[in-house]
N, C-alpha and C positions, 0 to 999 in steps of 0.2 A: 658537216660541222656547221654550227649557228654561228654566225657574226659576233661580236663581240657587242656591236649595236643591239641586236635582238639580245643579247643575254642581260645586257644592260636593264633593257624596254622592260621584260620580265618578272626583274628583280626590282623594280621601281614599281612596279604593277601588283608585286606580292607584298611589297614592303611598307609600300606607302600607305593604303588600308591600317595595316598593324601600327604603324608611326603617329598617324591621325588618332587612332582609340587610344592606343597610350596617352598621347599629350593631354586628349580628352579628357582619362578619366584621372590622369594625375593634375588638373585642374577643379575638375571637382573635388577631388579629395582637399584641394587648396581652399575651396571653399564652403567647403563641410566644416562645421567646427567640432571639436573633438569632446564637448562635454555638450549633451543637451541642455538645453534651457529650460526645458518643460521635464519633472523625472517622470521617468514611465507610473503608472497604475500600480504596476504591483509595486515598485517600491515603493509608493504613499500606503498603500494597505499595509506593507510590512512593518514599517512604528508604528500602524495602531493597533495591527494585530501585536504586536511586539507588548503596547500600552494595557493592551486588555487583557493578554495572559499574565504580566504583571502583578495589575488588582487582582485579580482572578490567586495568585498566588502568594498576593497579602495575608497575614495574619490579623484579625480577621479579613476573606475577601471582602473587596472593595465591589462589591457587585454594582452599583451606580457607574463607577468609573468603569467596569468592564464595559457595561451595555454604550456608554457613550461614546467609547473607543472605537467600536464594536461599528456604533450610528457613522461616524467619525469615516470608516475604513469604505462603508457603504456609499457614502455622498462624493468620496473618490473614486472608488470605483465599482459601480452598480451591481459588477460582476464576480466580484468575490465572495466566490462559494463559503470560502471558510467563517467571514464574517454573519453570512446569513447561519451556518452552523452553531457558531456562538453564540448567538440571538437565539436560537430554536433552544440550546441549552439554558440559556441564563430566565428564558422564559416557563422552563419546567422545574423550574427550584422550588416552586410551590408543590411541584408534587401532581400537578396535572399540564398540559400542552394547550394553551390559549389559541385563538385561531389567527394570532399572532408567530404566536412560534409554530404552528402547521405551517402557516404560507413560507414562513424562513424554509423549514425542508423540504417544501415541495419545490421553493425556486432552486433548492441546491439540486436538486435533483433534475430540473431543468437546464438548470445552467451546467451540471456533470452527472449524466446519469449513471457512468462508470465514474467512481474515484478512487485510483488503488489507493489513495495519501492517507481519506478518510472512509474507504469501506467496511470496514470491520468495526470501527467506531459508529456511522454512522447507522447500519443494520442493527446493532446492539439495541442503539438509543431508539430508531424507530419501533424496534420489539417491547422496548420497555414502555412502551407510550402506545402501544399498539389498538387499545379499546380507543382513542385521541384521535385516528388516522381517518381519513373517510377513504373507501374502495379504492379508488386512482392511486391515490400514493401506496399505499399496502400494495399493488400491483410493484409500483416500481421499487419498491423496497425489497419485494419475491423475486423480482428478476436480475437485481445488483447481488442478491445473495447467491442467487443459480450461478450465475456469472463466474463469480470469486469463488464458488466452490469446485469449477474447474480448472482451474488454475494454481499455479503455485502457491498459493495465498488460501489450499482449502483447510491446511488444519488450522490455519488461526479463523476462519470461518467456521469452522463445526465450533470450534474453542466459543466465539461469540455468541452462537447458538445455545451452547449447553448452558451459559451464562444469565441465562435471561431469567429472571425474576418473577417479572408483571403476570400474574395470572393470565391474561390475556394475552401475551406476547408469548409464552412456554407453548400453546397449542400452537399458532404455526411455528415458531422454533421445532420443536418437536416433530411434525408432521415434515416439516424441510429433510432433517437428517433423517426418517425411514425412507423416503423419496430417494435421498441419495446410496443410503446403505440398499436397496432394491435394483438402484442405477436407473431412476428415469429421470429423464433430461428435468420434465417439470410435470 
């Protein structure tokens, strides 16, 4: 049978460790404050993406005030994909993809080359723009759509694909879904 001494030693040995982290980290938490001071990134991007679907949904749209929202979302945070997507669309309202609105989809595709949020939107869009693309992105635009056609997400993928318009965009549209009706990976 241990001492009462030693059972003491023990539990002052187990205890105290855990005692110390506690007070620790209930001190920090005293001096963490409880609303930041700086709001994260995405909630800056989120009112101007907020601002720009807006205009964007103006009667007439407000396309100026899209694209500036849009600038707006980007100069907070570099990294939002969705703002470069709006810029690649707001840039093809002409009816052709400036090498302005290429580089918008290729950084998005940099910065997420999987995006379930915008994958079927954005495979659509780069089909329809497709004569627009140089080889590199058409690459990764073939391989977000392989992707998503294995996945849960393949009939709203075929669905994208049959949709496509652009003369240029319907040949690989088209060539993607016998590929798949065949079953080869790519």
């Amino acid at each position: 049978m241990k001492s009462p001494f030693v059972i003491l030693r023990i539990t002052v040995l187990v205890l105290l460790p855990l005692a110390t982290l506690g007070l620790a980290m209930a001190a920090l938490a005293a001096l963490t404050p409880t609303t930041s001071p700086i709001p994260s990134p995405l909630v800056l991007t989120q009112g101007q993406s907020q601002a720009a679907n807006h205009a964007l949904g103006a009667s007439p749209p407000n396309i100026y005030a899209a694209v500036e929202a849009s600038r707006r979302g980007l100069a907070q945070s570099p990294y939002d994909s969705s703002s470069r997507l709006r810029l690649a669309y707001l840039d093809s309202l002409d009816g052709t993809l400036s090498a302005d609105g290429i580089a918008h989809l290729e950084r998005s595709y940099e910065l997420l080359p999987l995006d379930q949020y915008v994958s079927t939107w954005r495979v659509g869009f780069a089909l329809q723009h497709w004569a627009d693309l140089p080889p590199d992105l058409r690459k990764k635009v073939e391989n977000e759509a392989f992707v998503f056609l294995r996945t849960s997400r393949r009939r709203e993928m075929v669905a994208t694909l049959e949709a496509v318009t652009s003369p240029a965009g319907v040949v690989p549209a088209v060539f993607w879904r016998e590929r798949l009706k065949r079953g080869s990976p790519k």
